[in-house]
NUPAMI-320927 format. One line per 4 residues: number of its first residue (from 1); for each residue x, y, z of N, C-alpha, C, CB. Coordinates in Angstrom, 2 decimals. Glycine has a CB too. Example, Ala and Ser with C-alpha at 12.3 -4.5 7.8 and 13.67 -1.06 7.14 Angstrom:
REM residues 2
1 = 13.19 -5.69 7.80 12.30 -4.50 7.80 13.20 -3.30 7.80 11.31 -4.47 9.05; 12.85 -2.25 7.08 13.67 -1.06 7.14 12.90 0.03 7.87 14.08 -0.60 5.72
END
This chain:
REM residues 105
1 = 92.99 -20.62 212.00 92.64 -19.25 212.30 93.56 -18.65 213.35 91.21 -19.17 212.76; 94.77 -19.37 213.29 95.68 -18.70 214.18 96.04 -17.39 214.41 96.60 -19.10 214.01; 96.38 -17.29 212.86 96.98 -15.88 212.36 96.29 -14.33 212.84 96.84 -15.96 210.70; 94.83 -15.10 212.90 94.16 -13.85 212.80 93.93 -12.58 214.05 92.92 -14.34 212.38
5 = 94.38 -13.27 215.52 94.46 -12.46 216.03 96.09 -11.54 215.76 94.02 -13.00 217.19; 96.90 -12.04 214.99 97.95 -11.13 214.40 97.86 -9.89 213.65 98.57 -11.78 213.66; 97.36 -10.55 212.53 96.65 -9.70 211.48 95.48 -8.41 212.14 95.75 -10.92 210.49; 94.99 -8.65 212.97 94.38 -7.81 213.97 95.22 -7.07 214.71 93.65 -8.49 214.80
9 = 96.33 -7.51 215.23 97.53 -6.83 216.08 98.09 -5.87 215.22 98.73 -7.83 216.59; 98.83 -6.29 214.00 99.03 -5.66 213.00 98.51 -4.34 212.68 98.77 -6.35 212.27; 97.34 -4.68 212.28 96.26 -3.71 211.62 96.10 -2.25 212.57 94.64 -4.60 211.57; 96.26 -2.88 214.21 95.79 -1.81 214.89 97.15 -0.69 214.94 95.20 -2.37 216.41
13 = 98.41 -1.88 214.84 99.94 -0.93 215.17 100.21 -0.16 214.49 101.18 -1.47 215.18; 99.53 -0.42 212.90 99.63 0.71 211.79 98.48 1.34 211.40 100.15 0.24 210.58; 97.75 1.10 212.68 96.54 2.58 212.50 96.96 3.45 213.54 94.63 2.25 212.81; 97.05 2.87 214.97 97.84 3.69 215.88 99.41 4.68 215.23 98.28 2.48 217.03
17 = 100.42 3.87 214.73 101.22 4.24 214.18 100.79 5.91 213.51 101.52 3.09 213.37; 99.95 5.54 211.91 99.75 7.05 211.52 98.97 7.98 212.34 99.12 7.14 210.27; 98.01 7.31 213.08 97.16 7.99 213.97 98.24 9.06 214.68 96.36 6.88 215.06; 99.02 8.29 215.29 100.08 9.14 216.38 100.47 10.61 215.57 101.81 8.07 216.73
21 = 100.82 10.65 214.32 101.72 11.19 213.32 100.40 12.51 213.31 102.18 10.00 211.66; 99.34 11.96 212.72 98.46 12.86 212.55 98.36 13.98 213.68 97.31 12.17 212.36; 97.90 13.07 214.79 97.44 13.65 216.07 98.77 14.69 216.54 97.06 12.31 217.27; 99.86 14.52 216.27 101.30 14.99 217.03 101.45 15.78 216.03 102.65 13.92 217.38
25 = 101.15 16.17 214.36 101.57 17.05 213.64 100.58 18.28 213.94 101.67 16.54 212.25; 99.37 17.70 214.12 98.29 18.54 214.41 98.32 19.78 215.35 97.41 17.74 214.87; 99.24 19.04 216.78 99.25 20.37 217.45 100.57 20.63 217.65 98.48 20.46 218.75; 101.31 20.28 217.18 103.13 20.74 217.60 103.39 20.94 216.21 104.44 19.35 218.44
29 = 104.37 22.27 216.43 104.67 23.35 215.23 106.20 22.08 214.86 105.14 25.66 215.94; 106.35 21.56 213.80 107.44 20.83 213.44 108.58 22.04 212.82 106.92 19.61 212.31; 109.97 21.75 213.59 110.80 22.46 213.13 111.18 22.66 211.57 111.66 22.12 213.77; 111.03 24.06 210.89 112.05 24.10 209.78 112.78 23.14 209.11 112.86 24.70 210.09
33 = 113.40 22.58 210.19 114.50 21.84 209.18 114.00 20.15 208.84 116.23 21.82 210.09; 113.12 20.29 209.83 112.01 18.94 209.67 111.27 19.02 208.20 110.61 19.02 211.01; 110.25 19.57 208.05 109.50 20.42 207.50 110.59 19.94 205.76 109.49 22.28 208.46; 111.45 20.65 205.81 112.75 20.49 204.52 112.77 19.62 204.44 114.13 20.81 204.48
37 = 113.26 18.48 204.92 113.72 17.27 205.10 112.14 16.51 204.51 114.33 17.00 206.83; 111.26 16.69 205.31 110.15 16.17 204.98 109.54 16.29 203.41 109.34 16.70 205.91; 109.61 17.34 203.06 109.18 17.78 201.66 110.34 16.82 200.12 109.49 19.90 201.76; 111.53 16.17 200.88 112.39 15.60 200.18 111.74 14.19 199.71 113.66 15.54 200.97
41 = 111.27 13.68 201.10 110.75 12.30 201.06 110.16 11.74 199.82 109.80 12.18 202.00; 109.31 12.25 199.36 108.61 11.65 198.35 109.29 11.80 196.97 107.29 12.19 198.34; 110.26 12.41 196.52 111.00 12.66 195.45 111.88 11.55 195.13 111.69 13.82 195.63; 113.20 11.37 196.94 113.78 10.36 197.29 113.41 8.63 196.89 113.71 10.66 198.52
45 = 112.06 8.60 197.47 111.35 7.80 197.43 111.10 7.01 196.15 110.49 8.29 197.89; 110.63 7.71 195.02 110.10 7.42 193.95 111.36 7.43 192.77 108.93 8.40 193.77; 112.47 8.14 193.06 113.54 7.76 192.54 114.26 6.65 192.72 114.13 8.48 192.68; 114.31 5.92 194.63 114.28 4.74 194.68 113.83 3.60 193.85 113.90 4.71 195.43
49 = 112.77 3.90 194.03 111.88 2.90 192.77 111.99 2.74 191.27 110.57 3.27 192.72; 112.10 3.71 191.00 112.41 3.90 189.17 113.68 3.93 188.91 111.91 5.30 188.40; 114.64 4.17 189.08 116.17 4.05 188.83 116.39 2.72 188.69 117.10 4.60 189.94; 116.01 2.17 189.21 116.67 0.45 189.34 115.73 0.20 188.12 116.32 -0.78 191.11
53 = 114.57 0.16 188.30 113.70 -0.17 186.78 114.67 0.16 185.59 112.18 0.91 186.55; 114.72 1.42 185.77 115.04 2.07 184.11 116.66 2.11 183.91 114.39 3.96 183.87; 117.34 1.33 184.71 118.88 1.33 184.49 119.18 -0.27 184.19 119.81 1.97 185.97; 118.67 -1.40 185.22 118.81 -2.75 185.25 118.24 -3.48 184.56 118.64 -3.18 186.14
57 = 118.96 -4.08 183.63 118.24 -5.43 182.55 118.96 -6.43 182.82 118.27 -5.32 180.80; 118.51 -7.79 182.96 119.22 -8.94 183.33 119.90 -8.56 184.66 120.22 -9.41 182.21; 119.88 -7.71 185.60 120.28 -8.17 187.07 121.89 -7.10 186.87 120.50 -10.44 187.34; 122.27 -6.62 185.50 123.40 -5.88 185.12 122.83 -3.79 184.92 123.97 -6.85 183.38
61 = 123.36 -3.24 184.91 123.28 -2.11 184.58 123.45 -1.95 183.19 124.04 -1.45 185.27; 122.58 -1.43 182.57 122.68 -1.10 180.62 122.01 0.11 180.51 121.76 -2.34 179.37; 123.79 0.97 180.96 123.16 2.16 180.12 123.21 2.66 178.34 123.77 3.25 180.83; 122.53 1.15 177.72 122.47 1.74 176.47 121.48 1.89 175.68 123.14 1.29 175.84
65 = 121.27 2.17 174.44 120.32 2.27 173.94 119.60 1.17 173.39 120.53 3.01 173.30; 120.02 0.05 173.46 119.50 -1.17 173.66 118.47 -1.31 174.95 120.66 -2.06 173.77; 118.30 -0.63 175.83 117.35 -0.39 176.66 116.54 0.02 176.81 117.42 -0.17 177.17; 115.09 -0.03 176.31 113.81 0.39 175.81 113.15 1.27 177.41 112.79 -1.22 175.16
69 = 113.63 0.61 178.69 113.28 1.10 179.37 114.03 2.49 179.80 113.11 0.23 180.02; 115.13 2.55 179.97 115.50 3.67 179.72 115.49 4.61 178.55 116.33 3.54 179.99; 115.13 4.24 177.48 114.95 5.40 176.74 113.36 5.78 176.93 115.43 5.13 175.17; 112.38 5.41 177.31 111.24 5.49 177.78 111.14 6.38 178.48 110.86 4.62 178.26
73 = 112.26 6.14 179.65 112.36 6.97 180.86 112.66 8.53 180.54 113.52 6.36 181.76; 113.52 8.52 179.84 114.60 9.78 179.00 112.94 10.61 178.31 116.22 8.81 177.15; 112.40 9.85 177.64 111.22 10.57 176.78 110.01 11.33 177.69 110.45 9.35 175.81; 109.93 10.26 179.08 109.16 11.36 179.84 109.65 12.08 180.45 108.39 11.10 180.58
77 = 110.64 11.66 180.94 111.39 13.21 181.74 111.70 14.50 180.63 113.25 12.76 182.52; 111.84 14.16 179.56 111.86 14.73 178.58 110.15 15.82 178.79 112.09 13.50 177.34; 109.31 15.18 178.38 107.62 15.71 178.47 107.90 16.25 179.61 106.19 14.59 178.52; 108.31 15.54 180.57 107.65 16.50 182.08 108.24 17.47 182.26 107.70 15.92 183.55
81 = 109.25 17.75 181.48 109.89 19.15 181.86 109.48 20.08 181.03 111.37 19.22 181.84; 108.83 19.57 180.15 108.21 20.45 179.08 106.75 21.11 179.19 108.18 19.64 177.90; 106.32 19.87 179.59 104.79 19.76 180.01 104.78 20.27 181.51 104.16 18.09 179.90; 105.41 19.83 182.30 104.46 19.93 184.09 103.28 19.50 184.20 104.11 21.39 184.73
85 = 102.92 18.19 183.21 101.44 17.52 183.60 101.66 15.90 183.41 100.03 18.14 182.44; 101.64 15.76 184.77 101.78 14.52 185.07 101.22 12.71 184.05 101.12 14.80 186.35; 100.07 13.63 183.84 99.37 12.76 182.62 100.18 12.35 181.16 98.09 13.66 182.14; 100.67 13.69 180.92 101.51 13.49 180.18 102.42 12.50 179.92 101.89 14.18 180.29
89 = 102.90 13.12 181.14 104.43 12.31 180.76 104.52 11.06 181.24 105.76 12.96 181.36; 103.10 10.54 181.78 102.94 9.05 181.89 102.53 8.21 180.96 102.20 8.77 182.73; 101.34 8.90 179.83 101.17 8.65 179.22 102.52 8.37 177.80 100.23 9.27 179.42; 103.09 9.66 177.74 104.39 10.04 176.92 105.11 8.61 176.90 105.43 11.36 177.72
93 = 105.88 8.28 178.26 106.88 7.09 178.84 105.94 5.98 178.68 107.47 7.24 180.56; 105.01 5.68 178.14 104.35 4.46 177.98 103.93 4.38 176.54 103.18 4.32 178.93; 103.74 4.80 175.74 103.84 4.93 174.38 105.32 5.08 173.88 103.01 6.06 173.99; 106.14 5.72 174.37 107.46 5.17 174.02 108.07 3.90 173.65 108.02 5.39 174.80
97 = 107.66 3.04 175.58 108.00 1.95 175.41 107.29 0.87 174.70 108.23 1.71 176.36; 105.91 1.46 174.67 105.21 0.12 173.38 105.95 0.36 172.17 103.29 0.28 172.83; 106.20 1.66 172.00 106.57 1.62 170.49 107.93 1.03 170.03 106.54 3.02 169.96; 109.11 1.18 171.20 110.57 0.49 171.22 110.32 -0.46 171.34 111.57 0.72 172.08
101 = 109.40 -1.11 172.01 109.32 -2.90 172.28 109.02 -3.23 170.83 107.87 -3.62 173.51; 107.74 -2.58 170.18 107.20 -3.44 169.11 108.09 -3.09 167.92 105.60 -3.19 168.80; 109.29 -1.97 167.97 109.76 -1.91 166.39 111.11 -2.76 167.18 110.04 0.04 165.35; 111.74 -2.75 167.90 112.91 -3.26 168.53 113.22 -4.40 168.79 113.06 -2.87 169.43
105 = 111.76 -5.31 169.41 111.76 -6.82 170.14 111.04 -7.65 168.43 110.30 -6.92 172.11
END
């Protein structure tokens, strides 16, 4: 039971942590260019994550059509620009790829 006064240390540094964020956005007007910058984050973010998915097979880059995951990808971005409903085009990019896996693999 060593750990556990860690895991307790932990727990509190990343409640304090957002706590701070909350409490400090709450009453100080964040600059403009903050504000911009801030609104980027989550776009940045989630492109992080999915690019490497939908480009990398075997540890290589394949941008071809031999790549079920990228053409998956292509079909919802496809919907979401069409649609603007998130459901969609999650749903869309996941029926894609069952359907390339099962006529393809």
């Amino acid at each position: 039971m060593s750990w556990l006064p860690w895991l307790v240390l932990a727990g509190l540094l990343t409640f304090a942590t957002r706590l701070s964020f909350i409490a400090l956005l709450g009453r100080v007007e964040a600059p403009p260019l903050l504000r911009r910058a801030l609104r980027l984050v989550p776009p940045a973010v989630l492109s992080a994550i999915v690019v490497p998915e939908l480009l990398l097979r075997g540890g290589r880059i394949d941008p071809t059509l031999g790549n079920h995951r990228l053409l998956a990808g292509l079909v919802a971005v496809g919907v979401a620009l069409w649609t603007r409903n998130v459901l969609a085009t999650i749903a869309a990019g996941m029926v894609a790829l069952w359907l390339l896996q099962a006529v393809f693999t």
